[in-house]
N, C-alpha and C positions, 0 to 999 in steps of 0.2 A: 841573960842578956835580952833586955826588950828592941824587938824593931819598931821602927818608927815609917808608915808608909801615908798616904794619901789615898784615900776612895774614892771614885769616881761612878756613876750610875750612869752608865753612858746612855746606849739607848736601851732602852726595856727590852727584855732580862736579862744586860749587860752587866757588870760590875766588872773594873778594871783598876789594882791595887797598884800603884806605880812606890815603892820602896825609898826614901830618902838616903840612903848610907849606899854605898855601892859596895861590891865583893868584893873579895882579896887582889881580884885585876883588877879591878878599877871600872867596874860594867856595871851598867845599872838594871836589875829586875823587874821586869811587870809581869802581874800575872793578871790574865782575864775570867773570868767564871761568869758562865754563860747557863743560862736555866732553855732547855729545850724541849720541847711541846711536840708529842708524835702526831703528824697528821696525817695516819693511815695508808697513805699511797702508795701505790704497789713500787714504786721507785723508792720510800724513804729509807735513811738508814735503818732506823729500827725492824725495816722488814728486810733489808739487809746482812742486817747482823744473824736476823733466824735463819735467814734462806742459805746462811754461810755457815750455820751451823754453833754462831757463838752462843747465842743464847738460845733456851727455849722458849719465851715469852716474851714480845713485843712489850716493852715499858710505856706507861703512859708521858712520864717527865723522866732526863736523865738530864747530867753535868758535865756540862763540856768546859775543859780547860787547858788554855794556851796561855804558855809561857814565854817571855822575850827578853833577852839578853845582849844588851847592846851597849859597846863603847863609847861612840859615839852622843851628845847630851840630845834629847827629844826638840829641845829648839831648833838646834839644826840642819833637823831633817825635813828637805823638800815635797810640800804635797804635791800630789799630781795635778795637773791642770786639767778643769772638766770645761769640755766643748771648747769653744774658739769665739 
């Protein structure tokens, strides 16, 4: 079965696949993949993740990805309003 999705390169090193066909409920998928850059800080995740014991070596790049599953169609959802 091929899917049929739409790409999107939103902001750099974003990529957000929004899915044409929806599930078996009737929701439609996006998935985002995200390219993320360690920038050493003693707060970043990746020293996070050692200092918590998940890994033993700080990554230089790793893949973040979020997934969203929504009933409702992306038209018409309300952005939020910036300043006044």
């Amino acid at each position: 079965m091929r899917k049929v999705y739409q790409c999107e390169h939103t902001v750099p090193p974003v990529w957000r696949f929004t899915f044409a066909d929806r599930n078996a409920l009737g929701e439609e998928i996006v998935v985002e993949f995200r390219k993320n850059e360690n920038t050493h800080g003693k707060h970043s995740l990746p020293a996070m993740w050692k200092r918590k014991g998940f890994i033993d070596k700080e990554p230089e790049t790793w893949w973040g990805v979020q997934t969203y599953v929504t009933d409702v169609p992306e038209s018409t959802i309300r952005q939020p309003r910036m300043g006044n």
